[in-house]
TORPA-744989 format. One record per residue (C-alpha): residue in three letters; x negated, y negated, z. Coordinates in steps of 0.02 Angstrom, whole numbers, padded with zeros to 5 digits, always signed. Example, Ala and Ser with C-alpha at 12.3 -4.5 7.8 and 13.67 -1.06 7.14 Angstrom:
# residues 2
ALA-00615+00225+00390;SER-00684+00053+00357;
//
This chain:
# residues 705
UNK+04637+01126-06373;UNK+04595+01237-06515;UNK+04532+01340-06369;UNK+04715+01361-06301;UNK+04789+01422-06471;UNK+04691+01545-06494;UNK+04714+01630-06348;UNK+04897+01616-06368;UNK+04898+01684-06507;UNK+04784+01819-06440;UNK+04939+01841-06298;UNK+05085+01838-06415;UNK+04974+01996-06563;UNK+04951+02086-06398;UNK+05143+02073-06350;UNK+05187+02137-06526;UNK+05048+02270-06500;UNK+05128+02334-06367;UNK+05312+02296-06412;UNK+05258+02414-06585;UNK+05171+02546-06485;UNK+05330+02566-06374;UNK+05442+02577-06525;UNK+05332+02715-06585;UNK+05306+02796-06439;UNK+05459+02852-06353;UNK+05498+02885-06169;UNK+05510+03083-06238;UNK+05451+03174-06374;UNK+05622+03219-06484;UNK+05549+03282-06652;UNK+05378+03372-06707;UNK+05289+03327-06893;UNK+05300+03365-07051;UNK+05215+03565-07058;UNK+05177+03570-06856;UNK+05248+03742-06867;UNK+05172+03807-06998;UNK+04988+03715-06929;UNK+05023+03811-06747;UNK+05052+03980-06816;UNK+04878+03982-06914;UNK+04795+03888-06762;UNK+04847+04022-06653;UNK+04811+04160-06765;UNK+04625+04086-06802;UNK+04598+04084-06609;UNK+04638+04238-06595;UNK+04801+04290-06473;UNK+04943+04391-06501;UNK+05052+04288-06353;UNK+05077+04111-06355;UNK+05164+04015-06198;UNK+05259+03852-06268;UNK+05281+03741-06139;UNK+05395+03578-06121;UNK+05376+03442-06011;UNK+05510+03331-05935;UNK+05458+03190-06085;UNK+05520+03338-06231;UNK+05679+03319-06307;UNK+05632+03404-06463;UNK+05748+03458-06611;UNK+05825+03643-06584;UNK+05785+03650-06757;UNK+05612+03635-06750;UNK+05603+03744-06599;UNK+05682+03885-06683;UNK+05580+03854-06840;UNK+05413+03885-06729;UNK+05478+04017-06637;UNK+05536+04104-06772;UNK+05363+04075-06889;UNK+05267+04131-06746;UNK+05376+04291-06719;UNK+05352+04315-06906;UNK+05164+04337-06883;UNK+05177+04461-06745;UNK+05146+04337-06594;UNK+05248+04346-06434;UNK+05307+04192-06374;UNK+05374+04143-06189;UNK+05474+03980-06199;UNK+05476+03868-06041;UNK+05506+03696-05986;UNK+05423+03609-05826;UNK+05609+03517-05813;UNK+05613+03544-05633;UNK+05487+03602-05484;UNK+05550+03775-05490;UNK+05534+03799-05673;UNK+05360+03723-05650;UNK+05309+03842-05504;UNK+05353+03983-05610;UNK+05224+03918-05719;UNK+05105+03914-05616;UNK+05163+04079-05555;UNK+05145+04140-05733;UNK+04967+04100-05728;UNK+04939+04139-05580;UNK+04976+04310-05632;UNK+04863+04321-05772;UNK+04713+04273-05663;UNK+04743+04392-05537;UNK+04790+04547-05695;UNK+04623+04483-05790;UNK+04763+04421-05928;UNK+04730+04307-06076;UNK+04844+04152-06072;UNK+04882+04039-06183;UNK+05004+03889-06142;UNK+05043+03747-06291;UNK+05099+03597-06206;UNK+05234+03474-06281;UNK+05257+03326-06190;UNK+05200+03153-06200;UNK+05029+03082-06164;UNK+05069+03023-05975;UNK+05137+03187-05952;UNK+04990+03257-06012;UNK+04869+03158-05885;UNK+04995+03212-05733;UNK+04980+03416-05792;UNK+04842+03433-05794;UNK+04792+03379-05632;UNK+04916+03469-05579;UNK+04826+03625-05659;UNK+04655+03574-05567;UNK+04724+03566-05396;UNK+04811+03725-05403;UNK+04616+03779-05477;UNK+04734+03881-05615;UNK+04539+03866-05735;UNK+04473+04004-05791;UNK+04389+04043-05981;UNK+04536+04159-05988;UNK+04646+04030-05981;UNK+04688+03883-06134;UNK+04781+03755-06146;UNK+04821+03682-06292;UNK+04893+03504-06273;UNK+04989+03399-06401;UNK+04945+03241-06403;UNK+05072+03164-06506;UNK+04997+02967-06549;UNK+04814+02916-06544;UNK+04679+03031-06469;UNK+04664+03081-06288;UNK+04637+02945-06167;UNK+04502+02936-06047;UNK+04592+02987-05874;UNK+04629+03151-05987;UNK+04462+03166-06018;UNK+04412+03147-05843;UNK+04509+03262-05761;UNK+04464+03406-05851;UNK+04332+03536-05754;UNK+04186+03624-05846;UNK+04263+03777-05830;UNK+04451+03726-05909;UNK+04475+03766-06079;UNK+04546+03624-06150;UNK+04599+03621-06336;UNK+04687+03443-06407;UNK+04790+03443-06569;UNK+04808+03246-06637;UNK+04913+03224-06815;UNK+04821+03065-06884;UNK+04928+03076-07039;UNK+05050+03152-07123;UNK+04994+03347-07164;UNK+04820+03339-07048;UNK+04815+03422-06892;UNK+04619+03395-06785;UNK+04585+03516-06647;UNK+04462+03451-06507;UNK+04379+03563-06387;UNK+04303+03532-06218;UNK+04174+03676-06206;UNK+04110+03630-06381;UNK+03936+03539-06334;UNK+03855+03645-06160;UNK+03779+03455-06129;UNK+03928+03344-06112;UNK+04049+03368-05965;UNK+04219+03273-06000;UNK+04207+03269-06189;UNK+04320+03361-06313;UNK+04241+03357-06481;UNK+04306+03386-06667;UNK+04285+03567-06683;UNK+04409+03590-06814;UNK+04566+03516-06933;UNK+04677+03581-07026;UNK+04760+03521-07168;UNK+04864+03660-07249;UNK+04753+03787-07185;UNK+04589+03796-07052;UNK+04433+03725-07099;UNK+04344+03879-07002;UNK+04381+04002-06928;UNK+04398+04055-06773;UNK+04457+03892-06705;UNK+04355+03856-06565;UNK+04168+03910-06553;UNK+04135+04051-06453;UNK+04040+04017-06290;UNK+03898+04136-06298;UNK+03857+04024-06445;UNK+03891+03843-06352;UNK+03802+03910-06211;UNK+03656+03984-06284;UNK+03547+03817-06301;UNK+03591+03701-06144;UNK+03513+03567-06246;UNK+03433+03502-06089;UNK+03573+03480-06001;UNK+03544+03450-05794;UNK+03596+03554-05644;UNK+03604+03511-05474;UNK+03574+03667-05384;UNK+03595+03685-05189;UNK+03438+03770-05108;UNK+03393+03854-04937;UNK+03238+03909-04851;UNK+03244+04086-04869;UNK+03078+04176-04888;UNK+03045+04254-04998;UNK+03168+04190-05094;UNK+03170+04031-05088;UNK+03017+03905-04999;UNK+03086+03744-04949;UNK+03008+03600-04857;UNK+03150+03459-04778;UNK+03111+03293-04778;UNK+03193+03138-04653;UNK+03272+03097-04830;UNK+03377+03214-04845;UNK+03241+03269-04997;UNK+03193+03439-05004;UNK+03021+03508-05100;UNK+03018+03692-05153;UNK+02866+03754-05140;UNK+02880+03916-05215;UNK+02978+04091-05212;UNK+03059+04229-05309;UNK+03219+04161-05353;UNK+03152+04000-05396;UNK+03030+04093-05527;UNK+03177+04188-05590;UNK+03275+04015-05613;UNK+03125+03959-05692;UNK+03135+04084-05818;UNK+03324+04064-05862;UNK+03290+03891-05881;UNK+03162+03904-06014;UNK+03268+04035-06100;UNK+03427+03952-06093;UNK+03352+03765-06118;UNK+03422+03677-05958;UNK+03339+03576-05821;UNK+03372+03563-05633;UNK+03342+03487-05471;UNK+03371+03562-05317;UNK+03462+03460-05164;UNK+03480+03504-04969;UNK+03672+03553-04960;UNK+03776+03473-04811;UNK+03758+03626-04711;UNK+03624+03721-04731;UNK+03710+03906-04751;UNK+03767+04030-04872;UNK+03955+04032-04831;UNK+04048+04203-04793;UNK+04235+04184-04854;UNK+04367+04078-04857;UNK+04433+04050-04679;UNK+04625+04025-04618;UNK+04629+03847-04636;UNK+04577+03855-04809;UNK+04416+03799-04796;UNK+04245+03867-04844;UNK+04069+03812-04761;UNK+03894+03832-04836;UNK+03858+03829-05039;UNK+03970+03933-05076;UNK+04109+03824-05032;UNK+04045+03686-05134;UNK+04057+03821-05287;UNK+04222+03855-05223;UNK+04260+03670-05240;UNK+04173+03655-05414;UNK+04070+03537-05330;UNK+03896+03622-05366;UNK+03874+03731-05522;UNK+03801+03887-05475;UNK+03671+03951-05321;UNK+03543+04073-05338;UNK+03464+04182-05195;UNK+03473+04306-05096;UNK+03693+04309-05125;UNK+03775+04461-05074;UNK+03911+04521-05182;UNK+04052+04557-05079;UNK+04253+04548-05074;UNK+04273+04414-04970;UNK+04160+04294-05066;UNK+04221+04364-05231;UNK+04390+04272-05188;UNK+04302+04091-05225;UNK+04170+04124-05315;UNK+04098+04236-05461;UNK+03940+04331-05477;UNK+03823+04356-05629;UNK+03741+04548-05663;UNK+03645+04591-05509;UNK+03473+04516-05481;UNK+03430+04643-05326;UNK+03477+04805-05263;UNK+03444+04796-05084;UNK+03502+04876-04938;UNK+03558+04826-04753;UNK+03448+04853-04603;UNK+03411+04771-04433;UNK+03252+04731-04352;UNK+03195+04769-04170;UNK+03008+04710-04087;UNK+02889+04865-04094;UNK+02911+05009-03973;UNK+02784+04946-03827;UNK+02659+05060-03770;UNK+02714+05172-03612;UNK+02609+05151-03481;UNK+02443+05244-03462;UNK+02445+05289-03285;UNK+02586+05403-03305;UNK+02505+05476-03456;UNK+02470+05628-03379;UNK+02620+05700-03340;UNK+02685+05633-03530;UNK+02626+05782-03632;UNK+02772+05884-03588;UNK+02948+05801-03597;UNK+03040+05768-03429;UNK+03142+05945-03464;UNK+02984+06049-03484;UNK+02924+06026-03306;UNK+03060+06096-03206;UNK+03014+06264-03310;UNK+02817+06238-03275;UNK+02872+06238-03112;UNK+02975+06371-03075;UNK+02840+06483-03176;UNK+02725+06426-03056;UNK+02830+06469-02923;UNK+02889+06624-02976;UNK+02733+06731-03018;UNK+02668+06702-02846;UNK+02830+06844-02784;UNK+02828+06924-02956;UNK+02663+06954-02918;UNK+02697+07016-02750;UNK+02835+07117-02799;UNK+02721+07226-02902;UNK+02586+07244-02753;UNK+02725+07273-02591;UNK+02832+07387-02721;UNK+02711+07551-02698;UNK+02728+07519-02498;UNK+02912+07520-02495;UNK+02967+07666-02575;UNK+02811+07766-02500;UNK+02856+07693-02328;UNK+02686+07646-02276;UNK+02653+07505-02134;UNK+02589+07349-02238;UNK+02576+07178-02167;UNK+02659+07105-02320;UNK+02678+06919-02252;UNK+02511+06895-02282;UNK+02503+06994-02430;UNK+02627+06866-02478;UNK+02546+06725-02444;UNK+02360+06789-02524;UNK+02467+06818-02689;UNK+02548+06653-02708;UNK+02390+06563-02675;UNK+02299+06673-02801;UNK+02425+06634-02938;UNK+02417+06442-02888;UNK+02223+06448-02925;UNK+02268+06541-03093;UNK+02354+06395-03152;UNK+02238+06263-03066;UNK+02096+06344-03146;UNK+01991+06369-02998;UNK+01869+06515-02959;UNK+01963+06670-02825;UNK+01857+06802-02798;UNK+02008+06849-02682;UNK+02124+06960-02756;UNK+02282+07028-02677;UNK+02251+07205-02722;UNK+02131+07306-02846;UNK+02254+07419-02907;UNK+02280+07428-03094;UNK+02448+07368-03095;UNK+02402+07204-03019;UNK+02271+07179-03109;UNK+02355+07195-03291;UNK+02485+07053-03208;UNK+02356+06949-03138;UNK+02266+06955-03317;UNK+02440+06894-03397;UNK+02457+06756-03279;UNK+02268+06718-03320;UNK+02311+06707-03493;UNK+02477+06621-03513;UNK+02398+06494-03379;UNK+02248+06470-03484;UNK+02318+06459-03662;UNK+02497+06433-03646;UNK+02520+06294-03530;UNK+02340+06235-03468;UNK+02250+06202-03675;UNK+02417+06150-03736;UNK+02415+06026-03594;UNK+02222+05984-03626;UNK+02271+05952-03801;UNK+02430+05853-03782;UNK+02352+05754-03652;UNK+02195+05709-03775;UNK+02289+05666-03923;UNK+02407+05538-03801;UNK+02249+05447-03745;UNK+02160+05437-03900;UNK+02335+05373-03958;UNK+02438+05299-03830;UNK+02648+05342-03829;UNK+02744+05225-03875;UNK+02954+05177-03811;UNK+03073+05275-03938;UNK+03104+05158-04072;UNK+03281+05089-04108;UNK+03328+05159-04307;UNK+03507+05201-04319;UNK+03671+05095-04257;UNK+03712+05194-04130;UNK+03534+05188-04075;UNK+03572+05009-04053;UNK+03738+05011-03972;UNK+03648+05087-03860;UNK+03516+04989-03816;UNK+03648+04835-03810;UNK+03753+04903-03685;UNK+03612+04988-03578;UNK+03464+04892-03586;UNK+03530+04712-03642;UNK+03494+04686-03791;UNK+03545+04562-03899;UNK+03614+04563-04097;UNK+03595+04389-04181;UNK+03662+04371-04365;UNK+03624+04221-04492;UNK+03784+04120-04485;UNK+03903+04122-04641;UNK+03820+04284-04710;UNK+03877+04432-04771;UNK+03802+04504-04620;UNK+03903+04405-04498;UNK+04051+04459-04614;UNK+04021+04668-04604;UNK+04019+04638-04403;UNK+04200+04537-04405;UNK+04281+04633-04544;UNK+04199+04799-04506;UNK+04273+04964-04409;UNK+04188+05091-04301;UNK+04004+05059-04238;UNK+04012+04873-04342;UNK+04188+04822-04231;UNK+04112+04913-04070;UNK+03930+04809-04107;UNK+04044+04657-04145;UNK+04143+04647-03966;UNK+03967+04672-03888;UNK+03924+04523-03968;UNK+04026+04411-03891;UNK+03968+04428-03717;UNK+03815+04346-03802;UNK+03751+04164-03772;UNK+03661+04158-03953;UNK+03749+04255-04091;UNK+03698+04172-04238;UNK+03562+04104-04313;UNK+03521+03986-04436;UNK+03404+04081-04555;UNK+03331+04258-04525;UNK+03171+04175-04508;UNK+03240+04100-04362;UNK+03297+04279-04304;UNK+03130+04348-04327;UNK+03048+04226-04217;UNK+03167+04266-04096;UNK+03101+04422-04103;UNK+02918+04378-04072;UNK+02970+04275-03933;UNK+03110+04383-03836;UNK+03085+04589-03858;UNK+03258+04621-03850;UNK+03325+04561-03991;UNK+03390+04638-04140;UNK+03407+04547-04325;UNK+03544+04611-04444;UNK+03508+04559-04615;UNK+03445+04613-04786;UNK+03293+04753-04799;UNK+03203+04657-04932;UNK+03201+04494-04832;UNK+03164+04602-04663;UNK+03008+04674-04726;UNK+02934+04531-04800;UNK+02943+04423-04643;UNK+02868+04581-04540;UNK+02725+04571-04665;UNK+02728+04390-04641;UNK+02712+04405-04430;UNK+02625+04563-04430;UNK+02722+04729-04480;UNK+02626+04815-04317;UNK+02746+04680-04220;UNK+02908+04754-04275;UNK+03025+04902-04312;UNK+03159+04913-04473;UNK+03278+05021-04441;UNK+03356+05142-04583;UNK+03447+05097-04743;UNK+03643+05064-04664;UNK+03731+05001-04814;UNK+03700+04960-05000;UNK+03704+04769-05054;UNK+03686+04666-05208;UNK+03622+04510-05226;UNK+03667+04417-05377;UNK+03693+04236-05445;UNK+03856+04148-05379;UNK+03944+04059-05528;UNK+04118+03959-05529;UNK+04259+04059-05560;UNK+04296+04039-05733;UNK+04110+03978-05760;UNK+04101+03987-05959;UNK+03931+04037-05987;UNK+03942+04190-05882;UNK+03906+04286-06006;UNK+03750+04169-06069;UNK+03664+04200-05890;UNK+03726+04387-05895;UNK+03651+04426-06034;UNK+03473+04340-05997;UNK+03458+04441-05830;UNK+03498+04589-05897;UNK+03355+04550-06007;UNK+03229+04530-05880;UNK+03296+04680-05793;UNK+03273+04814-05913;UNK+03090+04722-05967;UNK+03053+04734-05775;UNK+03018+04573-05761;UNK+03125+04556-05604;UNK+03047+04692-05521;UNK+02878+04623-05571;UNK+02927+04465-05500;UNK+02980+04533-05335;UNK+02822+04633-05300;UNK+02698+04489-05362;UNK+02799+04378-05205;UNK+02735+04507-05088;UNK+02562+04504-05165;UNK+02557+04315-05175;UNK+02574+04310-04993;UNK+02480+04170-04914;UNK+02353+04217-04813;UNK+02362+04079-04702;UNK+02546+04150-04642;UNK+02503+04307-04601;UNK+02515+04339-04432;UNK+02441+04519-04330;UNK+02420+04451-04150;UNK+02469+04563-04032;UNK+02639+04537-03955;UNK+02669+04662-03846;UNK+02586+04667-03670;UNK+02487+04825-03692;UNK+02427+04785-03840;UNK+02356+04640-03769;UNK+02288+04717-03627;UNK+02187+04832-03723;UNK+02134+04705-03830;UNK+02043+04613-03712;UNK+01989+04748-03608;UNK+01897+04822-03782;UNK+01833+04670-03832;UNK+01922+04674-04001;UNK+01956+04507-04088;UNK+02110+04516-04185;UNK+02110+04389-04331;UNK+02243+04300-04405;UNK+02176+04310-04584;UNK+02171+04505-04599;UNK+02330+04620-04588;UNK+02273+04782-04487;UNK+02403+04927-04528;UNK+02469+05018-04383;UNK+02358+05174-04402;UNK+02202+05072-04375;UNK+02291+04962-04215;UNK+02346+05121-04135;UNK+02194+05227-04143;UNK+02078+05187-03990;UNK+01925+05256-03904;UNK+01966+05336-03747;UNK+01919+05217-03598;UNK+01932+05217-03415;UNK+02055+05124-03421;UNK+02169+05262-03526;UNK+02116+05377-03365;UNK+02181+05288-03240;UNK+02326+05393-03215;UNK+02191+05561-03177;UNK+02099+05443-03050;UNK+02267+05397-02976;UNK+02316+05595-02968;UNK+02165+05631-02902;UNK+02180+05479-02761;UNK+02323+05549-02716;UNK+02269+05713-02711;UNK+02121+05666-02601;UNK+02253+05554-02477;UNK+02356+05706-02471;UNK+02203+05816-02430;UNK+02176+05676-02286;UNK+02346+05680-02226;UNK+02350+05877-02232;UNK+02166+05865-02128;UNK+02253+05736-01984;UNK+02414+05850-01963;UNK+02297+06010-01960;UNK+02179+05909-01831;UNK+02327+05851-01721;UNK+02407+06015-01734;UNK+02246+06089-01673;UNK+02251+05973-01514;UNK+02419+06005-01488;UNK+02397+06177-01462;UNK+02246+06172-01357;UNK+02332+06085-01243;UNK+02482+06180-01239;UNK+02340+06330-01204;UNK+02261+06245-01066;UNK+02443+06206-00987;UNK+02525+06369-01003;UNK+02360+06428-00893;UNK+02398+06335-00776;UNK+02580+06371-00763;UNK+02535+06538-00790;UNK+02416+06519-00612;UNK+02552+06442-00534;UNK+02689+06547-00583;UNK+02583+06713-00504;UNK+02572+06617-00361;UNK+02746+06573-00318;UNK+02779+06786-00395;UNK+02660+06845-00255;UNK+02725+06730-00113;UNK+02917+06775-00191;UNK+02869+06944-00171;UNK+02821+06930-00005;UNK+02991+06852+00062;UNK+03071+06976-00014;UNK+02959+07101+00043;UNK+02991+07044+00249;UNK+03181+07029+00224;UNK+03177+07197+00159;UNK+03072+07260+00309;UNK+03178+07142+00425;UNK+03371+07222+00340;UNK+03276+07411+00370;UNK+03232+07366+00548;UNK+03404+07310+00599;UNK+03473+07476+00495;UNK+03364+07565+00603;UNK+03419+07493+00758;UNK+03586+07516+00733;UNK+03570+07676+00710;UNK+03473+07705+00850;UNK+03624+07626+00968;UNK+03731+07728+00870;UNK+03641+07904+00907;UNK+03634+07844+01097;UNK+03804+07825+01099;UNK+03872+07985+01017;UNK+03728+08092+01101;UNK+03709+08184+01273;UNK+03675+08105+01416;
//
């Protein structure tokens, strides 16, 4: 029973509780306290600003009075005001227009908000969905009874600046601050009063102060695996274990400088991100930046435009450069080494020397016998001076020589010559150095290089997806748009890592990796450096940290990196990466067929453990095997020889037996001449002997009797 009463009377304190606070607290805020005015001008001039934005809600219904009495104290000390009221959806989307504005001109704004405490709650939501937070950006909220609630508190972002003025009592105004304490997310704290003037000034504490001691505060920071960045080892989990790498030394180090902690998590999908795309969404970590759902990301970040338009970047932590990366040139093959000394364009001349100082030789010999119109039998003298020059240049002994006149001579002493020097020991030495070091294909350095091996000889340009990379190729003009449309006759066009790429590499030849220099080399001195090619330098990049926009301790991390940069610790820590290079990953197989070839046919043993440079892989003793292509000239010389031996042969027994048949139908034909002659012989006896007769009958006839 006694049990009953005392919770009614619990119920009916409440009910006046709440009946009080409702007389107290109207539906709208109609009048400001006692020295409000006078408390905002010297808040606003301790922050400091010279422009103040008053702002009133649909729950203000203040006094014009006291209006014009701030307005007017403010103008008094030199500070621009803008008066609006959030009345209606337009006036509020000029608002936001307003500071919309001032993000986009790098403006300071400053907004103080009248209106009551639900009011309050609903702006500034408002304000974090339209992601209007930024440290140049405050807002300075009223809150007319009490202190702010905890939905108020809870809504607010890291990177808003949120200021709160309560009135306790009469003549006290307390100023609470949400980036006071670098520790405590949600949490304005007592920064200030004032109580006929400030208690300190400036009014709120400066960040590069807050920020300067985390206090041990905790980060959750997204990582990849992105030698040698980053080393990460994925677990069934969804755990991840990093297991060294240069950006997570350099985190390291702003960590004990700064005096925060952090663990790293696998991000839903495992990329970068590249920009924001047309449905408003953005993939990879920096979309959860973008969100404000992850803090900040360190590695290897490009700094470009399109990411710029979620996210901010600290002061660069590497100057790097673009590049792609093709599998090594392969070695040309060694059996058509010997016609390799001189490019294809060089032969048609070595040719057409050789077959012109044969008649240029003649020309000098027959000239003498022309204009002194002796009898010379110059076909042959033709034929004994192009075979002289041909064993000029073939280096073989000719005793022979087409004529002994000076003249001839002095020419057949400058074919010697030019033969011997010119062509035949350039040769010699051209030919030596390619054995001793066998030619390789043309490697692949510039763009257009590439182009066109992609649209001649298929091959293939992969990307890591969401990178900066992938966003050059989409965005880009020129060679990049040209490259790009190429692409998409592709079945694989992105890839998840560039270690992914690289392998690709090792396991297809034709494949080309667009990515960062930095992380290029290191994985070709991870595989084997012999293994690949990097092209030129295309295009300058910077890597840097990738913040929030608005992130208030910018500054804090700039500063610290710039540190490190001008001690040279960052370079220091980039080059001991490279040195720490486990030896276990190092990889200087050969990949390329002739490399293997010769390997085994020299007996070599190539070990994983040791990295062999490309001066000692490419230097070889000469072999047999490197003069196959002399044994094959001189095959076919010898089946030529053969072939020219069974043609001379046949055409030897061809014409014997034409001989021994035109004999015969020589015989034959004086035969059928002599018995021809014959017949003709007795008809013409026969025709005389009737001539004769008739004119015998004739002379009877006319004569006398």
């Amino acid at each position: 029973m006694n049990l009953i009463i005392v919770t009614f009377s619990c119920l009916t304190l409440c009910n006046g509780f709440l009946n009080i606070i409702n007389v107290i607290t109207p539906d709208s805020l109609t009048n400001l306290p006692k020295d409000f005015s006078i408390a905002i001008s010297n808040i606003v001039q301790g922050i400091p600003t010279k422009a103040l934005t008053v702002v009133r809600g649909n729950s203000t219904n203040i006094r014009s009075r006291d209006m014009v009495k701030l307005i007017c104290l403010l103008n008094e000390n030199n500070i621009q005001i803008i008066n609006l009221d959030l009345t209606s959806q337009d006036y509020k989307a000029i608002y936001f227009s307003f500071l919309k504005e001032g993000l986009d001109n790098s403006e300071e704004r400053i907004s103080l908000i009248l209106c009551q405490p639900v009011e309050c709650e609903n702006l500034i939501l408002e304000l974090t969905e339209h992601n209007l937070i930024h440290r140049s950006i405050l807002y300075i909220f009223y809150w007319p009874i009490g202190e702010p609630s905890i939905k108020f508190q809870r809504t607010m972002k890291d990177a808003m600046r949120v200021a709160v003025i309560t009135n306790p009592r009469d003549g006290v105004f307390r100023i609470y601050y949400n980036q006071a304490t670098p520790n405590r997310l949600h949490h304005l704290s007592l920064v200030n009063w004032w109580s006929g003037k400030l208690y300190r000034s400036p009014v709120l504490p400066p960040a590069n102060l807050v920020y300067k001691n985390f206090q041990g505060r905790m980060f959750d920071v997204p990582v990849l695996h992105a030698p040698p960045w980053h080393f990460v080892k994925y677990y069934n989990n969804s755990t991840v274990e990093v297991t060294g790498g240069r950006d997570d030394k350099l985190l390291s180090l702003i960590a004990k400088r700064l005096n925060f902690r952090y663990q790293y998590y696998d991000p839903p999908d495992r990329s970068q991100g590249s920009s924001i795309s047309g449905n408003g969404t953005f993939k990879g970590t920096l979309g959860l930046i973008w969100k404000r759902k992850a803090d900040f990301f360190i590695g290897d970040v490009t700094v470009t435009w399109e990411r710029l338009q979620a996210v901010e970047f600290s002061f660069v932590t590497l100057a790097d450069s673009g590049a792609f990366l093709t599998h090594a040139p392969a070695k040309l093959s060694e059996t058509l080494a010997i016609i390799r000394p001189f490019r294809w364009e060089v032969w048609p001349y070595v040719f057409a020397t050789l077959m012109i100082t044969g008649p240029a030789l003649w020309v000098v010999i027959a000239a003498p016998y022309f204009w002194q119109r002796r009898r010379q039998n110059h076909l042959d003298l033709f034929n004994d001076c192009c075979w002289f020059t041909t064993t000029l240049f073939l280096r073989q002994s000719s005793s022979k020589e087409p004529s002994s006149t000076h003249k001839a001579r002095l020419v057949s002493v400058l074919i010697s010559l030019g033969a011997t020097y010119v062509i035949g020991d350039m040769y010699s030495a051209n030919l030596t150095s390619l054995l001793a070091r066998p030619a390789r294909e043309q490697p692949i350095g510039t763009l257009e290089a590439l182009e066109e091996a992609m649209r001649d000889r298929k091959y293939e340009l992969v990307v890591e997806r969401h990178s900066s990379s992938l966003t050059i190729l989409e965005n880009g003009t020129g060679v990049y748009g040209r490259l790009a449309k190429l692409m998409r006759h592709q079945k694989i066009q992105r890839v998840r890592s560039i270690e992914v790429g690289v392998r690709l590499i090792l396991a297809h030849k034709r494949i080309a990796v667009l990515g960062g220099r930095e992380t290029l080399y290191y994985d070709t001195e991870r595989f084997g450096s012999h293994n690949f090619h990097l092209s030129e330098k295309l295009y300058t990049r910077y890597s840097a940290i990738a913040l929030q926009i608005g992130c208030p301790y910018l500054e804090t991390f700039n500063s610290v990196i710039m540190n490190l940069f001008e001690a040279g610790i960052l370079a220091k820590v980039t080059k001991d990466e490279y040195k720490n290079l486990p030896e276990q990953s190092r990889r200087s197989e050969p990949v390329t067929e002739s490399d293997k070839e010769s390997t085994d046919i020299s007996g070599d043993s190539i070990t994983g453990s040791q990295m062999q440079s490309e001066s000692s892989i490419g230097l070889e003793p000469v072999s047999l095997v490197m003069l196959r292509g002399a044994f094959c000239l001189l095959g076919a010389g010898y089946l030529l020889a053969a072939l020219a031996l069974i043609v001379e042969i046949h055409v030897n027994r061809r014409s014997q037996t034409s001989a021994t048949t035109t004999d015969v139908s020589s015989t034959n034909n004086l035969s059928k001449l002599r018995s021809m002659g014959k017949i003709k012989n007795s008809i013409r006896q026969g025709f005389r002997k009737i001539l004769r007769s008739i004119y015998d009958n004739i002379d009877r006839a006319f004569g006398p009797e």
